[in-house]
N, C-alpha and C positions, 0 to 999 in steps of 0.2 A: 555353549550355554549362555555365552553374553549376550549374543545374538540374540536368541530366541528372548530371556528375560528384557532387554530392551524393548523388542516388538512387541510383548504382552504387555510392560508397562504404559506403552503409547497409546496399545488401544486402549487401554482401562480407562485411562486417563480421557480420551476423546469421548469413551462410554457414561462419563461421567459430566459428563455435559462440557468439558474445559474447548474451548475453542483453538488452542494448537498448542503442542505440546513438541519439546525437543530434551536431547541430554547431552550435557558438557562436560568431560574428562576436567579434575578437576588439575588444572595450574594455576599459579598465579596470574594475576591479569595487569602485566607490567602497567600500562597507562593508566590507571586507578588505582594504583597500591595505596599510593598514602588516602585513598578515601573510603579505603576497605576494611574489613575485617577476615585475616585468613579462615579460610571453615576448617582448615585442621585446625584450630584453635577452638573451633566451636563444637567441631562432632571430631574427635579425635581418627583418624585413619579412614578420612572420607577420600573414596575415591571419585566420586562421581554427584554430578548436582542433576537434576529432574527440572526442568523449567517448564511452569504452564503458562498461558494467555486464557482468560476470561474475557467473553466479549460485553459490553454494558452499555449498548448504545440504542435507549428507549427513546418511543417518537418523543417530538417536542412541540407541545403544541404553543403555536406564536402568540396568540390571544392570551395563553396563559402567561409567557412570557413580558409581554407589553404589560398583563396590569398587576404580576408579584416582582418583577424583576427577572432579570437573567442568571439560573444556575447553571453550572457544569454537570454534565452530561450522569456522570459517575456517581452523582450527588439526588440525581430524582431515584426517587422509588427507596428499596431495600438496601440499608449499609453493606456495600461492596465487599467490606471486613468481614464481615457474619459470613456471606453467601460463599465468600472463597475458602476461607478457615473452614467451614465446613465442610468443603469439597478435597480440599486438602488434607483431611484429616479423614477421609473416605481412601484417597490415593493411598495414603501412607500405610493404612492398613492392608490394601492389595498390594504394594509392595512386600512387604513384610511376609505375606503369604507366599507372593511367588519367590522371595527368598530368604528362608526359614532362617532364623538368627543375625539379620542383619541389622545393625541400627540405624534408625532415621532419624531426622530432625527437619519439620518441616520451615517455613516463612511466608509470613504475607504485609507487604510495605512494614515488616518489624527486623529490628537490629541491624547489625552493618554490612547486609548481603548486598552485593552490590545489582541490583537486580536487572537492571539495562543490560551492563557488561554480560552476567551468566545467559541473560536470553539471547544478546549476538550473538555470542558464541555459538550456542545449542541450535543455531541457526531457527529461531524462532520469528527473529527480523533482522530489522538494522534499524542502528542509531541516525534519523533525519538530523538535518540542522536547526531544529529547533532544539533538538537533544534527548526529546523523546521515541520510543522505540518503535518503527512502521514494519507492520508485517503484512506481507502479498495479501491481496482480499480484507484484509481486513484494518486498514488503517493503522488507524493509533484509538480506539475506541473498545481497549481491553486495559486491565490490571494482571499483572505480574505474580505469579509465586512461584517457592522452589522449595524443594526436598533433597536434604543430604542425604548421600545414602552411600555406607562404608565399604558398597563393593562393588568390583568393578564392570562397568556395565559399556556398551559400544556407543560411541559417542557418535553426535548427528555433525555433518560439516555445516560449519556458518557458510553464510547467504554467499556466493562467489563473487558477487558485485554489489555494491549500493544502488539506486536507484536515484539519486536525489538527483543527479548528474548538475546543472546549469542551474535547474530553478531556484528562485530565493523567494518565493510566494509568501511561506510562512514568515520569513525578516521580514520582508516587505510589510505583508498585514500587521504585526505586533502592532496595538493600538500604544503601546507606551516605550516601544523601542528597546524591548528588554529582549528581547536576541541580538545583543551589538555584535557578532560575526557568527557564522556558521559553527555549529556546535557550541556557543558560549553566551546562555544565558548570566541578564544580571537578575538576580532574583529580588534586590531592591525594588528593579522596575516593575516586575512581573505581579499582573493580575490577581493571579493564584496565590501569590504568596501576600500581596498586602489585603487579598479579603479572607485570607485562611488563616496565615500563621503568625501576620505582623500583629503586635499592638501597640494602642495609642493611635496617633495622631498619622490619615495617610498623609503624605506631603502634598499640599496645595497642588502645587503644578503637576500634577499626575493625574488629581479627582477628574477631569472632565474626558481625559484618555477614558477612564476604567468605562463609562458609558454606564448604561444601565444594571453591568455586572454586581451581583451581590454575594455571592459565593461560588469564586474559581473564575475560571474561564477556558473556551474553547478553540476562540477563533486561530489559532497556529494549526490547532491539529484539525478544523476547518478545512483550513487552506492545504494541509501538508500531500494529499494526495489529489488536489484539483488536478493537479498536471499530467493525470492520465487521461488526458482526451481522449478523443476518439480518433482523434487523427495521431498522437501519438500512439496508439495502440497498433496503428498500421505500420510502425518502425518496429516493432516487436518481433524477434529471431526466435528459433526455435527453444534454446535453452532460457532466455527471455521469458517466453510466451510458461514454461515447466514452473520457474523459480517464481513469476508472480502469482501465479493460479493454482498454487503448489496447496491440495487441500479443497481448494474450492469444486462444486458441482458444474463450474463454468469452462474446467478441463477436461469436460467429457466432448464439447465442440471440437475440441483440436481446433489448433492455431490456424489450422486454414478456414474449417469451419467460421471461426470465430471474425476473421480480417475478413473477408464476405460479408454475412450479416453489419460490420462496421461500416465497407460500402455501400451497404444499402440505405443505411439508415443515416451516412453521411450525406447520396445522393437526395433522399427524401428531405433533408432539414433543407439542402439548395447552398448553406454558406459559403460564397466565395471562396474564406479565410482557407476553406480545405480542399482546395485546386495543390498546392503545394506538396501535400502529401497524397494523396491521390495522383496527382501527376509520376510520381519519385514510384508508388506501388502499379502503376500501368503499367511499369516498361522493369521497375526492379525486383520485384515478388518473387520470390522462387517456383510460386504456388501458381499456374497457369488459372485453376477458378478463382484463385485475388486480385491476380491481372486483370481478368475478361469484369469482373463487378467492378474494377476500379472502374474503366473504362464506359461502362454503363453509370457508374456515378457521375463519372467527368459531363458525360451527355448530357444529364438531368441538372446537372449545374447550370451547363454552358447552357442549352435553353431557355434561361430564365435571365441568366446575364447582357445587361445594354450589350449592342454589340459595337458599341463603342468601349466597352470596361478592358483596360491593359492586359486582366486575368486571361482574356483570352485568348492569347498570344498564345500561352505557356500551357492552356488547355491544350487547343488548338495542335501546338506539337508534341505534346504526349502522344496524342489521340493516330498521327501521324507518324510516328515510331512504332506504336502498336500493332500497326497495318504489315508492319514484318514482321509479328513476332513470329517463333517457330509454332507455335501452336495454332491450328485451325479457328480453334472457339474464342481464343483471345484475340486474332484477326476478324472475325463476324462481329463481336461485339463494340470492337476498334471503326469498324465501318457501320454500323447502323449509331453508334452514337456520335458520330461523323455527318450522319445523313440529319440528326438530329440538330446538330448545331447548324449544319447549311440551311436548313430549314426555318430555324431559328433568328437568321440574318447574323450567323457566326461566319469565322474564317472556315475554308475550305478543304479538310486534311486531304493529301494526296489519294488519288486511286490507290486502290490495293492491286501491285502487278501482276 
């Protein structure tokens, strides 16, 4: 019975327009206690929290930008509050229904739900180091609600990895240096807080940081998922490729499908920068048709590159590693973009034996 009521409450919830939806077994959540509020205190005998994501990320157009000011994202169009509380107050009824005498209590950015925490959990995303919440496909360009609910329902597992791995794009960007380490906003510095919630006087040495910002800002959650290039997207494993696309219509390519189309459209842009990873997918792909378009990307690079440029060393002996691999088609496309770089006034990759 848990089963099935969890599954119906997801789809209802995605039916209702919520943009991803998970559910969390309610325990305490040791690393936030003291910034929480227990929901047995709040909905007496809750066993289970409902987490949804709303996505709210309308064009922006720059013209309008430049001559009203710069707002956040969340902040054009329709009160984010209205449009969720409404949708949430939609769920809660279909809960209710699929479980006759249950009590709810729903949330939207009100009282001391800790709403980051319950969405990791429900594996809705994960907390980046800016400290806001990144879920696969879809950024950080949603708002958070949850619904208690007193019974007990199958819980979704959180995300098995983070993804932020190395990058620090979003520290880096902060225009006022208020991500002083990974996970630890100072909300003094922060944008959002001194054109939202401070008042009085910003402090001098911050005004010319905040820029043309007039209420909020964006630039962390910007930058938060630049670093899925296209060449990092070619390091993408199988279970990878599930956990980021988990939901999206971009899982119907399948990960080989998809690392293909990325060679192509790596080999067409020509840059250098992604010899690197293209080289590493030539020779390391599990997938022989990611091999063989590396391979065809490498050509279309190397083509175009002086053949004086270093990069083409490293092409060069991809392209020549290839010419063994076990697979027919990844050997054919190892040697015509072979032929293409000879041609090109490249180095020379070996005959294929």
């Amino acid at each position: 019975m848990t089963a099935s009521a969890s599954r119906a409450i997801k789809a209802r919830a995605l039916g209702l327009g919520f943009s991803a939806v998970g559910i969390a077994r309610v325990e305490p959540l040791e690393a936030h206690a003291r910034y929480e509020a227990d929901p047995a205190q709040i909905l007496p005998g809750v066993r289970a929290v409902v987490c949804v994501a709303l996505c709210y990320e309308p064009e922006v157009d720059p013209e309008h930008a430049r001559r009203l000011g710069r707002v956040a994202r969340y902040a054009v169009g329709e009160d984010y509050h209205r449009v969720l509380r409404h949708k949430l107050a939609g769920l809660e009824l279909e809960i209710e229904r699929l479980l006759p005498g249950a009590s709810t209590l729903w949330y939207a950015d009100t009282g001391a739900i800790l709403e980051r925490g319950w969405a990791e959990r429900a594996g809705v995303g994960w907390i980046g180091k800016h400290s806001g919440l990144l879920a696969p496909h879809l950024g950080s360009w949603f708002v958070l609600g949850e619904i208690l609910v007193d019974r007990e329902l199958d819980a979704d597992p959180p995300l098995e990895r983070e993804h932020c791995g190395t990058c620090t794009r979003c520290l880096d960007a902060c225009p006022t240096g208020a991500i002083v380490a990974p996970y630890q906003v100072d909300a003094r510095r922060c944008i959002s807080y001194l054109t939202i919630e401070h008042d009085g006087a910003i402090p001098r040495e911050l005004r010319r940081s905040i820029g043309e910002w007039v209420f909020g800002c964006d630039v962390c959650q910007e930058r938060a998922l630049d670093g899925w290039t296209l060449e990092r997207l070619l390091a993408l494993d199988g279970p990878g490729f599930i956990v980021l696309f988990a939901g999206s219509p971009i899982r119907r390519a399948g990960r080989a499908g998809l690392l293909r189309n990325v060679c192509v459209a790596l080999g067409n842009r020509g840059d250098r920068r992604s010899i690197p990873a293209l080289a590493r997918a030539a020779v390391e792909d599990p997938d022989p048709v990611v091999r063989g378009h590396a391979c065809w990307a490498l050509g279309e690079i190397g083509a175009r590159l002086d053949p004086r440029a270093p990069e083409r060393m490293e092409l060069a002996a991809a392209l020549e590693r290839a010419l063994g691999d076990p697979a027919a088609e990844v050997r054919e496309e190892a040697r015509l973009a072979g032929g293409d770089l000879e041609r090109a006034g490249g180095l020379r990759p070996a005959t294929s034996p």
